[in-house]
C-alpha positions in Angstrom: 97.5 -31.9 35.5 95.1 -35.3 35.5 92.9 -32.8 38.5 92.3 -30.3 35.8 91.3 -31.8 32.6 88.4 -34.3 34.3 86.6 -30.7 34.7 87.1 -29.7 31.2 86.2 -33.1 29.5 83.2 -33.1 32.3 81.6 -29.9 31.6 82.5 -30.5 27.3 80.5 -34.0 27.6 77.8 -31.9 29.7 77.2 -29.7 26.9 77.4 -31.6 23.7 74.9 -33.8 25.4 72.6 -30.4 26.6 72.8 -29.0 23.1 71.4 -32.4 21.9 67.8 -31.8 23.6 65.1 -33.2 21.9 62.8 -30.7 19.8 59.8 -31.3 18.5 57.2 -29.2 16.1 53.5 -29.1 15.7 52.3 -28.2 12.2 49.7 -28.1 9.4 49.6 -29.8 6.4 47.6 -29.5 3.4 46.8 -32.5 0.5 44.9 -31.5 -2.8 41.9 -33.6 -4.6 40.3 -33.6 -2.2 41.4 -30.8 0.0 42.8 -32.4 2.8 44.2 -30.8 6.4 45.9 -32.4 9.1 47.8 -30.9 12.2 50.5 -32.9 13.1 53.9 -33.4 15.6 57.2 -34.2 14.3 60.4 -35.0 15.9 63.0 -32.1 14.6 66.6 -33.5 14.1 68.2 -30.5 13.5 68.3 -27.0 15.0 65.1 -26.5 17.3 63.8 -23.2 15.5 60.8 -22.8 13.4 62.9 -21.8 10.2 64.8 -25.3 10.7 61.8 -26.9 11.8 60.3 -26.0 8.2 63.3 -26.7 6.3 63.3 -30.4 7.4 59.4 -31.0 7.4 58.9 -29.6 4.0 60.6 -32.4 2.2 59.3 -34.8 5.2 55.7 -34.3 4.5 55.9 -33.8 0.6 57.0 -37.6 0.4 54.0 -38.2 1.6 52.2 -36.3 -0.9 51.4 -32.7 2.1 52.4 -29.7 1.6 53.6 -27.7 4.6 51.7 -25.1 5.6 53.3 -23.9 8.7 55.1 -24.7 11.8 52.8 -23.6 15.0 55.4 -23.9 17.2 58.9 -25.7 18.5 59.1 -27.3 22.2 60.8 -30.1 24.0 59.5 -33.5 25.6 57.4 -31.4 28.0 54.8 -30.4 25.1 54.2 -33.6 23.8 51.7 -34.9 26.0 49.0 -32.0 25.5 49.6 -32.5 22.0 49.0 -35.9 21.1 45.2 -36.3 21.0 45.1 -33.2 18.7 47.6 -34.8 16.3 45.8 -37.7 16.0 47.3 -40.8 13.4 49.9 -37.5 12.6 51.7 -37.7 16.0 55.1 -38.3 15.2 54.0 -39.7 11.9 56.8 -37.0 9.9 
C-alpha cells in the first residue's frame, strides 16, 4: 500500500509546485499634472492572465499615484531579461 501512495503524493507535490510558476506582466501607466507615462514589469501573484494581471496592478500602481492603462502582455522568468532595460526604474517596481 506504502508502493502506491509515494506516486500519488509525488506527482500532487509536482503539481501544486508547477501551478505555482512565476508570472510576470509588462504594462503602461499613466500619472496626471503633468502627464506622465511609464512602461513597466510587475511580478503577478495571482493567476497568470491579463484580466488577473490587471485586477492586481490596478490597485498596485494607484498607491503610487498611476493609473493603469493596460497590461501588454503575461510571461514567465524567460521574458524578463529583454524586458528590463525598457522598464527602466519601473522594473519590478509594482
Amino acid at each position: 500500500m506504502r508502493t502506491l501512495l509515494l506516486p500519488g503524493l509525488f506527482l500532487a507535490l509536482f503539481a501544486g509546485s508547477a501551478a505555482q510558476a512565476a508570472c510576470y506582466a509588462d504594462y503602461k501607466a499613466k500619472q496626471g499634472q503633468p502627464m506622465r507615462l511609464h512602461y513597466g514589469v510587475a511580478e503577478i501573484r495571482g493567476e497568470c492572465s491579463r484580466k488577473a494581471a490587471e485586477q492586481e496592478l490596478r490597485p498596485r500602481l494607484a498607491d503610487g499615484g498611476w493609473t493603469l492603462l493596460n497590461v501588454v502582455s503575461v510571461f514567465d522568468e524567460s521574458g524578463l531579461d529583454e524586458r528590463k532595460g525598457s522598464a527602466g526604474q519601473f522594473y519590478l517596481r509594482y
